[in-house]
C-alpha positions as CSV (number, residue, x, y, z in Angstrom):
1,X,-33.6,-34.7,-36.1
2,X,-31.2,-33.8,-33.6
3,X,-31.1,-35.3,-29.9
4,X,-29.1,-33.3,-26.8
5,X,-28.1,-34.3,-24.0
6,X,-26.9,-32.2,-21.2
7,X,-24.2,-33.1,-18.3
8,X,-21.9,-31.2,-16.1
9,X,-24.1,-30.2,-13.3
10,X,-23.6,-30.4,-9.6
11,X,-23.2,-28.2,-6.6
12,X,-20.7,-25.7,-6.1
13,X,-19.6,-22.8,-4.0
14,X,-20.1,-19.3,-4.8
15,X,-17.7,-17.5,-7.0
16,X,-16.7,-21.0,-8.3
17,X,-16.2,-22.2,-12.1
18,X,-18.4,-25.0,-13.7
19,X,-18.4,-26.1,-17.2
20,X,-21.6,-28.0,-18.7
21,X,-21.4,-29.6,-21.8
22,X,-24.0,-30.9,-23.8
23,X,-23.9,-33.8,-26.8
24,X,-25.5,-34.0,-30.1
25,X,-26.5,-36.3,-32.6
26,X,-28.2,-36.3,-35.4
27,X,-26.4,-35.2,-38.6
28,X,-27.5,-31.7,-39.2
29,X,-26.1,-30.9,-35.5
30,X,-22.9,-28.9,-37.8
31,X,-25.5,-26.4,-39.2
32,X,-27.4,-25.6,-36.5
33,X,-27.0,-22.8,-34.2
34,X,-27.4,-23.5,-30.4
35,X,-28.2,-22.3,-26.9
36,X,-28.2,-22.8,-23.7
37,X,-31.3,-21.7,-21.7
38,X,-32.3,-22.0,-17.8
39,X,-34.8,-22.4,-15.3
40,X,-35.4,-21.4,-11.5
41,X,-38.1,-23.1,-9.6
42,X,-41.3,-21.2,-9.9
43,X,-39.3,-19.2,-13.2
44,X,-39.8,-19.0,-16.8
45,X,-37.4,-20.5,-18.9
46,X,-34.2,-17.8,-19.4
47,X,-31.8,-17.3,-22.2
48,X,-28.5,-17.6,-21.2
49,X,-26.4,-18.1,-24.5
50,X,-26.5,-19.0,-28.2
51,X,-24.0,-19.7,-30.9
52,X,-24.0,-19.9,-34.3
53,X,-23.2,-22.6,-36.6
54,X,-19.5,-22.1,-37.1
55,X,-19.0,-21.1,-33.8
56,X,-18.1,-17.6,-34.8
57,X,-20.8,-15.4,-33.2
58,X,-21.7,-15.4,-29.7
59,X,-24.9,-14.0,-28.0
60,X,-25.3,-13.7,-24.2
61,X,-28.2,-12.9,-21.7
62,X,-27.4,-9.6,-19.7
63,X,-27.2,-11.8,-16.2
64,X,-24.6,-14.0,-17.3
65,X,-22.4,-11.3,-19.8
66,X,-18.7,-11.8,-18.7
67,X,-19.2,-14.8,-16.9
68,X,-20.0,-17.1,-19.3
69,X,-19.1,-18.7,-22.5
70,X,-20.6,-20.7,-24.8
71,X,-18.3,-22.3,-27.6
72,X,-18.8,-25.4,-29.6
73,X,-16.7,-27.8,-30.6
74,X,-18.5,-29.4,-34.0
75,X,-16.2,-32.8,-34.3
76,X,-16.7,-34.0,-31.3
77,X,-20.9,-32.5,-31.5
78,X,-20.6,-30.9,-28.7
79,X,-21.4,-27.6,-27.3
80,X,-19.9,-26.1,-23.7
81,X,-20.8,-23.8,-21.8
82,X,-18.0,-22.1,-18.9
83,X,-19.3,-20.6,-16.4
84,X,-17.2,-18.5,-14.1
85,X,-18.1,-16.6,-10.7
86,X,-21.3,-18.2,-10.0
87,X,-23.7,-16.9,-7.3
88,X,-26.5,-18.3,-6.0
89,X,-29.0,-16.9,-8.5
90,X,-27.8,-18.8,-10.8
91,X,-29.2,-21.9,-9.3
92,X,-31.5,-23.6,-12.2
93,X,-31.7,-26.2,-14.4
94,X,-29.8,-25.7,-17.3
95,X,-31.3,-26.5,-20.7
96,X,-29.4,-27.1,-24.1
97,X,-31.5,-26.0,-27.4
98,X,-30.9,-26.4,-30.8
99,X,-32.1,-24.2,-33.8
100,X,-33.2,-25.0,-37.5
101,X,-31.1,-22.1,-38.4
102,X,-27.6,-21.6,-38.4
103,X,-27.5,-18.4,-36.7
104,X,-29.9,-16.4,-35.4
105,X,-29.0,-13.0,-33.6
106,X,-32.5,-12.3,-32.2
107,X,-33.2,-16.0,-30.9
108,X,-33.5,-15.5,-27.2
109,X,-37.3,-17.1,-27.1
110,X,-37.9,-20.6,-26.3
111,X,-39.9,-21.2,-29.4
112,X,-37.4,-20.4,-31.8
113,X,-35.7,-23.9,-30.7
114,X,-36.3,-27.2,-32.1
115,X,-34.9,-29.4,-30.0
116,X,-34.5,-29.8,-26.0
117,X,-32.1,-31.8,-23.6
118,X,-33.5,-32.8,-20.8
119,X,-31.5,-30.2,-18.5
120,X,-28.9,-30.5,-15.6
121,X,-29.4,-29.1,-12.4
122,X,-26.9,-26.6,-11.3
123,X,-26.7,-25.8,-7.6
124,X,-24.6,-22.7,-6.4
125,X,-24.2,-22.5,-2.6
126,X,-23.6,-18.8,-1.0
């Protein structure tokens, strides 16, 4: 079992830099690929990033591609995610995920994660 918990949120101005983070524990939290997802009042959940086990492969939704990145840091159980020129649409509450696999290239549905955080709000201001 793994538990996540996000943190990082808060209100900033548009075009400005936040970084979330979110911490992990259960021992399998090593082997398991994570993502970050999102969600806008009256909005499905989104995809926003995933990485794999290692670290070593990155995916990206298309609304956040050269903006943000997701990187992992697996000593301390913690994944990040940097995000850089914010605009107001990207106002949501950000969700971290964990998958039972170690990478999966494909896994941009909500149902192919395990485990949930219980989300940050992020707030960008125009």
């Amino acid at each position: 079992q793994v538990q996540l918990v996000e943190s990082g949120g808060g209100l900033v101005l548009a075009g400005g830099s936040l970084r979330l983070s979110c911490a992990a524990s259960g021992r399998t939290f090593s082997k398991n690929a994570m993502a970050w997802f999102r969600q806008a009042p009256g909005k499905e959940r989104e995809f926003v990033a995933a990485i794999s086990w290692r670290g070593s492969r990155t995916y990206y939704g298309d609304s956040v591609k050269g903006r943000f990145t997701v990187s992992r840091d697996n000593a301390k159980n913690t994944v990040y995610l940097q995000m850089n020129s914010l605009k107001p649409e990207d106002t949501a509450v950000y969700y971290c995920a964990a998958s039972p696999l170690r990478d999966c290239s494909g896994c941009f549905a909500t149902y192919e994660y395990s485990y949930w955080g219980q989300g940050t709000q992020l707030t960008v201001s125009s």
